[in-house]
MDTraj code that builds the backbone (N, CA, C; nanometers):
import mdtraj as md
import numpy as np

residues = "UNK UNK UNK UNK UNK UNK UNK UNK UNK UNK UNK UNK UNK UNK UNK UNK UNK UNK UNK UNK UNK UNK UNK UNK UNK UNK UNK UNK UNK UNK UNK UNK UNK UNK UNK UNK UNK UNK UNK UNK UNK UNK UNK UNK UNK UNK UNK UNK UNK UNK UNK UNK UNK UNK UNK UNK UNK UNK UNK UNK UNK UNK UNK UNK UNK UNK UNK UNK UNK UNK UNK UNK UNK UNK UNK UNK UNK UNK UNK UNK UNK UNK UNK UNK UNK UNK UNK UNK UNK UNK UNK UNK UNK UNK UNK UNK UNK UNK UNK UNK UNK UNK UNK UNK UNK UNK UNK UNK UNK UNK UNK UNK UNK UNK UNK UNK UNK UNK UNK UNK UNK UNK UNK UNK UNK UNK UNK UNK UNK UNK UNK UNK UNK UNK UNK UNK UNK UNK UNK UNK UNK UNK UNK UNK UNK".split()
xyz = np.array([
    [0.8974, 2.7645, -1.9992],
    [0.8351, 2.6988, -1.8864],
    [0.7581, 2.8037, -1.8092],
    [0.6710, 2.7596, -1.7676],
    [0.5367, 2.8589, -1.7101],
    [0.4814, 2.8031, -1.6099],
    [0.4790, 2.8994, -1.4702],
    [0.4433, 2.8348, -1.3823],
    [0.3090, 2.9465, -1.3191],
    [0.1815, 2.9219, -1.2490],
    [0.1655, 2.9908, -1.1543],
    [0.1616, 2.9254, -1.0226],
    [0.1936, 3.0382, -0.8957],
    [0.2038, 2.9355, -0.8045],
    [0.1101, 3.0600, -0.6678],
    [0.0299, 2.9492, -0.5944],
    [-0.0306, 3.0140, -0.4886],
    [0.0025, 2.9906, -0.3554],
    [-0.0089, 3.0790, -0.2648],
    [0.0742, 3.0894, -0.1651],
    [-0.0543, 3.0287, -0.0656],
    [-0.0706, 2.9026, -0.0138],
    [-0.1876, 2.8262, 0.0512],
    [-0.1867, 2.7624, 0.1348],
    [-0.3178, 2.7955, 0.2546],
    [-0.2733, 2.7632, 0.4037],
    [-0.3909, 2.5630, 0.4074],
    [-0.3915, 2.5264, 0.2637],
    [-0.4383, 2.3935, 0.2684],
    [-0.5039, 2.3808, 0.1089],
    [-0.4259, 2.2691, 0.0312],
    [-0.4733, 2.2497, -0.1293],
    [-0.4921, 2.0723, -0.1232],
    [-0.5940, 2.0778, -0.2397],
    [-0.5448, 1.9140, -0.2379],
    [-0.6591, 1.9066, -0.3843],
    [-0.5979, 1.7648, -0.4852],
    [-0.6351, 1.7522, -0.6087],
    [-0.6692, 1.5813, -0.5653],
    [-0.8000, 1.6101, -0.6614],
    [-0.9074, 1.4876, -0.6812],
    [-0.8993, 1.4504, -0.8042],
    [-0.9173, 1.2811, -0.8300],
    [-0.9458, 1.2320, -0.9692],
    [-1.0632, 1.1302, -0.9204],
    [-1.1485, 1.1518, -1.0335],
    [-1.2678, 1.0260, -0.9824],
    [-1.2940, 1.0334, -0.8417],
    [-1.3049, 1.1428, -0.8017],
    [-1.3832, 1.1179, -0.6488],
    [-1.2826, 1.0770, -0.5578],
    [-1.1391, 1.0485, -0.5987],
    [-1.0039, 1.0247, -0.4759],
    [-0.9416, 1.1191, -0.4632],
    [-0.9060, 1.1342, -0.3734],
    [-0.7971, 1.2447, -0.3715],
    [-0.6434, 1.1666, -0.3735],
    [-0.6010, 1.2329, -0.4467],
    [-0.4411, 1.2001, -0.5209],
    [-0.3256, 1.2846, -0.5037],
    [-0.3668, 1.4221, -0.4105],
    [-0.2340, 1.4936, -0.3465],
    [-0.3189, 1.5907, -0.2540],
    [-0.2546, 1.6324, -0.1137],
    [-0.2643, 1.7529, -0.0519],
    [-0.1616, 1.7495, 0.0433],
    [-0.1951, 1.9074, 0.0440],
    [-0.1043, 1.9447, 0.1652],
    [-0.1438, 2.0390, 0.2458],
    [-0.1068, 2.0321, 0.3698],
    [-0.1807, 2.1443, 0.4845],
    [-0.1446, 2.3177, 0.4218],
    [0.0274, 2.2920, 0.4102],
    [-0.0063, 2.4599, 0.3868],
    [0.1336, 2.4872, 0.2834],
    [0.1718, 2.5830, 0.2187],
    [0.2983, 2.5898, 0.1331],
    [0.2293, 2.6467, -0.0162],
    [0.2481, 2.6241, -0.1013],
    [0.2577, 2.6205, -0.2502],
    [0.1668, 2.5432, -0.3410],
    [0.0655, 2.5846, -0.4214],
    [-0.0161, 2.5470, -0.5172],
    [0.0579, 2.5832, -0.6036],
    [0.0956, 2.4798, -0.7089],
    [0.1933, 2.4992, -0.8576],
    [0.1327, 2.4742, -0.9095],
    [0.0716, 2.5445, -1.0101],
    [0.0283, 2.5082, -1.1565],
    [0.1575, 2.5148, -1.2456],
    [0.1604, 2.4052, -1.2955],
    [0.3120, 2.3864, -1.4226],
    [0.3022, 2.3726, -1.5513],
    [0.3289, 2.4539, -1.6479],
    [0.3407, 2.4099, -1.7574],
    [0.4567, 2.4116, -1.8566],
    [0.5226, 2.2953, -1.9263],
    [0.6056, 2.2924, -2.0000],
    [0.5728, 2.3688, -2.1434],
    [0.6733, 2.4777, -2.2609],
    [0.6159, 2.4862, -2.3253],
    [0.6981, 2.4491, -2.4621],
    [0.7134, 2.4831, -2.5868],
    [0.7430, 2.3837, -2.6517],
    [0.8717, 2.4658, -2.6740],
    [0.9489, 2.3822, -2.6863],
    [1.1252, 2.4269, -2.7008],
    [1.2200, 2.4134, -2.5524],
    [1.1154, 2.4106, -2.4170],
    [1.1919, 2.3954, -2.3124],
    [1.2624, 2.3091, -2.3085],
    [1.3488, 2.2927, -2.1989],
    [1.4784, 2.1851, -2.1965],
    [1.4412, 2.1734, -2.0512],
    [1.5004, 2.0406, -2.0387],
    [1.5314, 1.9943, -1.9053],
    [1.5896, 2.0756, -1.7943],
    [1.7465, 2.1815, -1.8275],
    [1.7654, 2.2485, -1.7490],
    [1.6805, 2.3680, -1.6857],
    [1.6047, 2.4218, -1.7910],
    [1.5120, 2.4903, -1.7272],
    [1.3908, 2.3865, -1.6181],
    [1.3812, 2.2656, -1.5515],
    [1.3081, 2.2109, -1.4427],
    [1.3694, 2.2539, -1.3524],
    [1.5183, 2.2809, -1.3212],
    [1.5310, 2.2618, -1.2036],
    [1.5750, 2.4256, -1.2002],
    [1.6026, 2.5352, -1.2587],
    [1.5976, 2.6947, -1.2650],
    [1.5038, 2.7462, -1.1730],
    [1.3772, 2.6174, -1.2480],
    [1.2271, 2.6863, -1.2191],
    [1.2103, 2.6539, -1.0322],
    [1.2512, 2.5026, -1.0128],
    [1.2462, 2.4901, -0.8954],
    [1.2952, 2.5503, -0.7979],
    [1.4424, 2.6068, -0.8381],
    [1.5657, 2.6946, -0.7273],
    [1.4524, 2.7361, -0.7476],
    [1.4447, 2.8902, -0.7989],
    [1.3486, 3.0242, -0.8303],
    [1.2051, 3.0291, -0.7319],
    [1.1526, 2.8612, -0.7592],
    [1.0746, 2.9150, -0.6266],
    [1.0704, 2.8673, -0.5177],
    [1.1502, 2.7990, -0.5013],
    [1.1977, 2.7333, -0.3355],
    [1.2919, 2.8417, -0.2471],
    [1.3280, 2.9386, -0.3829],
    [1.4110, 3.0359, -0.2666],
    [1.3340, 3.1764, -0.2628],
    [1.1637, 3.1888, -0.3315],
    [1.0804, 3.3228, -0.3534],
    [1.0447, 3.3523, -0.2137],
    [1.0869, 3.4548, -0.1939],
    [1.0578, 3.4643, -0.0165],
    [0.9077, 3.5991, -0.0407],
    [0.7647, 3.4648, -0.0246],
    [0.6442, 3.5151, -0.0306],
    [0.5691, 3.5117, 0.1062],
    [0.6237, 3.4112, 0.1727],
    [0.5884, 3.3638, 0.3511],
    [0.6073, 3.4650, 0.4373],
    [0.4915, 3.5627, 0.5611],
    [0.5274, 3.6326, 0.6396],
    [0.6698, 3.5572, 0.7241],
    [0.7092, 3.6674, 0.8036],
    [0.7886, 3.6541, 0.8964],
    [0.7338, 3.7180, 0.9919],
    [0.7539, 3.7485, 1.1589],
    [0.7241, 3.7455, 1.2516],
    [0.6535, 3.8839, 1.2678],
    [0.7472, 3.9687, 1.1933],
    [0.7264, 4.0892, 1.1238],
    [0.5984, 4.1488, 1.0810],
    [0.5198, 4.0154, 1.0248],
    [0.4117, 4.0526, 0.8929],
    [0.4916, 4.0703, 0.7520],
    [0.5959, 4.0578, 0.7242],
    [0.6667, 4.1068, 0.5907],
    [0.7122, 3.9901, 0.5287],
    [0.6359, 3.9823, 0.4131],
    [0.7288, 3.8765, 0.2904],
    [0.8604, 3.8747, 0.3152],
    [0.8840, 3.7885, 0.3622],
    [1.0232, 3.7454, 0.3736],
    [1.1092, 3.6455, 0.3715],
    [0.9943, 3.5308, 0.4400],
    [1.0535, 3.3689, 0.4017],
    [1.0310, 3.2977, 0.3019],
    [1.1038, 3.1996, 0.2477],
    [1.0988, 3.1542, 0.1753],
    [0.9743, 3.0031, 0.1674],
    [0.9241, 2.9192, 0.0943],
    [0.8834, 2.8300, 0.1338],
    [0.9811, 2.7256, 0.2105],
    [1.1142, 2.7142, 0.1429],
    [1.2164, 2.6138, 0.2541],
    [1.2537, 2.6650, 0.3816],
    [1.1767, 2.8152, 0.4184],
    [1.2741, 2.8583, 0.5866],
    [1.1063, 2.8185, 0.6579],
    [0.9560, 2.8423, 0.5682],
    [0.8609, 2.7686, 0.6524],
    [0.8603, 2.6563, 0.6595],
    [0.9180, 2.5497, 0.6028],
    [0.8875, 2.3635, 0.6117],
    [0.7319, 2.3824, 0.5466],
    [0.7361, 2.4289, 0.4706],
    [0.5868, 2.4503, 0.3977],
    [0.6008, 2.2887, 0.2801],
    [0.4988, 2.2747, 0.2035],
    [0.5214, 2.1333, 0.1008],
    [0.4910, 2.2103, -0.0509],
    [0.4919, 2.1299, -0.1106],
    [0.4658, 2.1915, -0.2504],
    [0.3079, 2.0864, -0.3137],
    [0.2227, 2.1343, -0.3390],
    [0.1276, 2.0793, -0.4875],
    [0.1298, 2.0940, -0.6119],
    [0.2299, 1.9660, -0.6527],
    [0.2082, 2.0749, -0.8151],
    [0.1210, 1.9742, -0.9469],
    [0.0558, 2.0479, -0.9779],
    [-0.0583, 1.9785, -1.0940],
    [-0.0149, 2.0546, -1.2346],
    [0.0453, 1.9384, -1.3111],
    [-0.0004, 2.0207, -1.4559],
    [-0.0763, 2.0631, -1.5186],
    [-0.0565, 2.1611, -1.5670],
    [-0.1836, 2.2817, -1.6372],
    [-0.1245, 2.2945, -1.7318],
    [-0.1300, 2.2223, -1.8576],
    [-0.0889, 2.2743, -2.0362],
    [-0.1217, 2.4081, -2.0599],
    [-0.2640, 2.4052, -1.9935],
    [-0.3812, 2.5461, -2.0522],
    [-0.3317, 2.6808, -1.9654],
    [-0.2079, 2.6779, -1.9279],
    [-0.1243, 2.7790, -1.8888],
    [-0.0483, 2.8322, -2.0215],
    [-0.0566, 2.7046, -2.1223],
    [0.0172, 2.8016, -2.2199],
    [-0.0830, 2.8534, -2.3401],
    [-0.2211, 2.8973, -2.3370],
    [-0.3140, 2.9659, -2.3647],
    [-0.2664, 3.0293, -2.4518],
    [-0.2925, 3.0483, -2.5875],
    [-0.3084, 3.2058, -2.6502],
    [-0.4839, 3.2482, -2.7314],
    [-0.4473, 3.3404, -2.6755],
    [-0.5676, 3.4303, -2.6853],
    [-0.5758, 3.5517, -2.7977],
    [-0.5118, 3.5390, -2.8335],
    [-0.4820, 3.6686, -2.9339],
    [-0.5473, 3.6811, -3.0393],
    [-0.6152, 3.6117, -3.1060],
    [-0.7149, 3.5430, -3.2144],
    [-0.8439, 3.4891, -3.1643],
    [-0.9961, 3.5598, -3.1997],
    [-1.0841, 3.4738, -3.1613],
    [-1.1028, 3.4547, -3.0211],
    [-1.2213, 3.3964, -2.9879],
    [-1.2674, 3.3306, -2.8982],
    [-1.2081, 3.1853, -2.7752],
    [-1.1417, 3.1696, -2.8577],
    [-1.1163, 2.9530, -2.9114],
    [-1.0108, 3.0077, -2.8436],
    [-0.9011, 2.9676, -2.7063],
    [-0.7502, 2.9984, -2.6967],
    [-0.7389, 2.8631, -2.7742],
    [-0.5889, 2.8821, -2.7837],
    [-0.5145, 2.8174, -2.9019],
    [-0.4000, 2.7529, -2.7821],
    [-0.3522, 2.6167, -2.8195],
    [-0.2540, 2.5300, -2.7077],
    [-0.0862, 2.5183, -2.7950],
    [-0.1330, 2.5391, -2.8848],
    [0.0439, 2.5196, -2.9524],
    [0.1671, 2.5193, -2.9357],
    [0.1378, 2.6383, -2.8213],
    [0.2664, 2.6935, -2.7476],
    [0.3125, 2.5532, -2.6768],
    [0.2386, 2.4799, -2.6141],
    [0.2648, 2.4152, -2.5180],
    [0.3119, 2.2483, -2.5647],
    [0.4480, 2.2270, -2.4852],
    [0.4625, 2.1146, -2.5112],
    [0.4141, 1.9833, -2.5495],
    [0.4233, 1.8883, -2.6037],
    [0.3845, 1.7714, -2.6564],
    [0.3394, 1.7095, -2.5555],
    [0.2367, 1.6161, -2.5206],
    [0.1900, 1.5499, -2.3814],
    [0.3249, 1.4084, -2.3428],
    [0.4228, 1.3932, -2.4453],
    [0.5167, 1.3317, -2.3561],
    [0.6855, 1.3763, -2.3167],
    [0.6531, 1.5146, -2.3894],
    [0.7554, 1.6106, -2.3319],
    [0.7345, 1.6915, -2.1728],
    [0.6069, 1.7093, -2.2123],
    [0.4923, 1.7533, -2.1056],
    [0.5176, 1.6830, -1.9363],
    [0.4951, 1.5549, -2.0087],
    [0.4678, 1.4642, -1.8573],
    [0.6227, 1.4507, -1.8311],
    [0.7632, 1.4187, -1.8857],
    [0.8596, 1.4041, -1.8792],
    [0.9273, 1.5461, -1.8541],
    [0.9062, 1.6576, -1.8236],
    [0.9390, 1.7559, -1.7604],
    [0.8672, 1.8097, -1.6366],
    [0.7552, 1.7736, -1.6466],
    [0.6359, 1.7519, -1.5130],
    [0.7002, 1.6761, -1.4198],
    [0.7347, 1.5269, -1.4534],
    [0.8142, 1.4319, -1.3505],
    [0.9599, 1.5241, -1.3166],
    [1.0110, 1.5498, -1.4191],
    [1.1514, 1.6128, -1.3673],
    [1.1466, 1.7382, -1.2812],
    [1.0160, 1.8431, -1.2728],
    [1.0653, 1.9222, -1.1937],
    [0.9795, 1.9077, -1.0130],
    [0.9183, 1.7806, -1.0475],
    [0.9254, 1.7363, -0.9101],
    [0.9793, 1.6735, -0.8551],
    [1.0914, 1.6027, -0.9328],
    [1.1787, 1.5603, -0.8891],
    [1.3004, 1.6529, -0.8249],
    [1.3419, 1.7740, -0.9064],
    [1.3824, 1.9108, -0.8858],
    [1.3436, 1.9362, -0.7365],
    [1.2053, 1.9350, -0.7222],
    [1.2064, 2.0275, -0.5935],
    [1.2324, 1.9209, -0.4864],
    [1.1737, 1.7473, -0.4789],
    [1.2208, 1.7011, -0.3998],
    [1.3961, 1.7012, -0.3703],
    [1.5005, 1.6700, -0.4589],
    [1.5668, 1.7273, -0.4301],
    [1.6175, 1.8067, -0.3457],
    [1.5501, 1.9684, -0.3246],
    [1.6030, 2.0748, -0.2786],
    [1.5368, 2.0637, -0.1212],
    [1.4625, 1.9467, -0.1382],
    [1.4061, 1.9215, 0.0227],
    [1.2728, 1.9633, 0.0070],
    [1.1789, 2.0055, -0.0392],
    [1.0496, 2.0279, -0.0730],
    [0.9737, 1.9374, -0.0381],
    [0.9139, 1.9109, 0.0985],
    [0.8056, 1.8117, 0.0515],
    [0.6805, 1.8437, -0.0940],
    [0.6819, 1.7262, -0.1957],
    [0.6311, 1.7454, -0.2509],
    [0.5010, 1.6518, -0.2632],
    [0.3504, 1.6763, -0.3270],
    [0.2321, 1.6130, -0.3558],
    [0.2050, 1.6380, -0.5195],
    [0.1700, 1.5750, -0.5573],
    [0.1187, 1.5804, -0.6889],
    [-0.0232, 1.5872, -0.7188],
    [-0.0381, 1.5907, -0.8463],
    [-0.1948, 1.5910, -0.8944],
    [-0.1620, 1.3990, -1.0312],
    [-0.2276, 1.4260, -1.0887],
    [-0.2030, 1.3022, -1.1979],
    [-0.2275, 1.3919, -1.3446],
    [-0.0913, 1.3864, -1.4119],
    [-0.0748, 1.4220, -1.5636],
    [-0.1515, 1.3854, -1.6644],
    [-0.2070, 1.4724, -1.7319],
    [-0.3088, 1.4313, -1.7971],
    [-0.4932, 1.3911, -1.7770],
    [-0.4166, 1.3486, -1.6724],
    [-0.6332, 1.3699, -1.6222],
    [-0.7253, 1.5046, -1.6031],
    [-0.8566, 1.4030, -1.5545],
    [-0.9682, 1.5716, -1.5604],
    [-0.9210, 1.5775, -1.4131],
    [-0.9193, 1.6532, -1.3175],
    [-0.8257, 1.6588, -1.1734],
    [-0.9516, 1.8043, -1.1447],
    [-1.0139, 1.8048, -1.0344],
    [-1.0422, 1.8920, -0.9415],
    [-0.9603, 1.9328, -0.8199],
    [-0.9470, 2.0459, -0.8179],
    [-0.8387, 2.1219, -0.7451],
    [-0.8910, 2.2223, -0.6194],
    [-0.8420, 2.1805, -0.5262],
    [-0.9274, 2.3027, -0.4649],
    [-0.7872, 2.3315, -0.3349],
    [-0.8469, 2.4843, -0.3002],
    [-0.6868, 2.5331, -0.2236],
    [-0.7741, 2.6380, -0.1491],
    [-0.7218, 2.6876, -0.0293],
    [-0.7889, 2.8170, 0.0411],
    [-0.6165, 2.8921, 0.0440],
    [-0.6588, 3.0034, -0.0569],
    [-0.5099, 3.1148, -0.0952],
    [-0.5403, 3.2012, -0.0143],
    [-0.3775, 3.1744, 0.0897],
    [-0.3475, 3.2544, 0.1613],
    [-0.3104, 3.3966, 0.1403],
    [-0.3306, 3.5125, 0.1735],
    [-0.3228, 3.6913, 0.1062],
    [-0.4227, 3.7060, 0.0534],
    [-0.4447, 3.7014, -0.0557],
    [-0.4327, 3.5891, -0.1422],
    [-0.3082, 3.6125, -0.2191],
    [-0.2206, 3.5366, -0.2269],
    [-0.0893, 3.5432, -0.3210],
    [-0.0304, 3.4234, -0.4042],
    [-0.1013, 3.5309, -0.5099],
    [-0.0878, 3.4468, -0.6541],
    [0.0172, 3.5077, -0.7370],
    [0.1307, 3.4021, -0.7932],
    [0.2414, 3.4705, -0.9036],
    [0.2388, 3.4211, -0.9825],
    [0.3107, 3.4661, -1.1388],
    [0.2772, 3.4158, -1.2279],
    [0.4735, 3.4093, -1.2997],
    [0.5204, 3.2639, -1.3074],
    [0.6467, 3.2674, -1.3247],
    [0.6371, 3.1992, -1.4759],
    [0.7798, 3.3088, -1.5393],
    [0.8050, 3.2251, -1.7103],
    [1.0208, 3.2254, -1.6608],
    [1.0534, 3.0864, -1.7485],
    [1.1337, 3.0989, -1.7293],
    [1.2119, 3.0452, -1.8468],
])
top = md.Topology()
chain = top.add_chain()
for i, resn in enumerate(residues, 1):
    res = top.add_residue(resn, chain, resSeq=i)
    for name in ("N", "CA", "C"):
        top.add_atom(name, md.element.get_by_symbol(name[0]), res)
traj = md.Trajectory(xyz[None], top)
């Protein structure tokens, strides 16, 4: 399971000209399932970053977590997170889960973070989705789990 996630003071994802998730400020998730994951790894992935303390504190210092800001989560699936490049021009998708393993671990780990109290927004699985976010630092991570 492969995630990147951006640390953002306002994101929000479009289909056909609607918009279909945002949030003022918290977490841009890009998610991708890859092939062999299991279910228990959705909700690993979710603890892991509901408790990543990337949020200043009063300080200026990484220190809070997204659950000590009341920050929300966006998370849009991105297959093309599981990219290989190692050959050629062409990346290659193989790695990456089946599109109904895909969407059925997509639903589960937003379900995961609601759970843990996350407000969460989505994007729509499988569509063409325009994304747009203003990244805060800018702080971008890149999680495998």
């Amino acid at each position: 399971m492969r995630a990147l996630i951006q640390r953002t003071s306002h994101a929000r994802v479009e289909v056909d000209g609607e918009v279909v998730g945002e949030i003022a400020g918290g977490l841009l998730i890009l998610f991708c399932a890859m092939d062999g994951d299991d279910p228990a790894k959705t909700a690993q992935l979710a603890a892991k970053i509901s408790k990543l303390r990337i949020f200043k504190d009063d300080a200026g210092k990484m220190n809070l977590a997204l659950k000590d800001t009341g920050g929300s989560a966006l998370v849009v699936s991105q297959f093309t997170l599981a990219a290989d490049t190692s050959r050629g021009n062409r990346p290659g998708f193989s790695q990456a889960a089946s599109p109904d393993v895909g969407r059925a671990m997509y639903q589960q780990f937003v379900a995961d973070l609601d759970a843990l109290g996350i407000p969460t927004a989505t994007g729509e699985f499988g569509a063409e989705m325009q994304v747009s976010l203003t990244n805060s630092g800018p702080t971008t991570i890149w999680l495998d789990i």
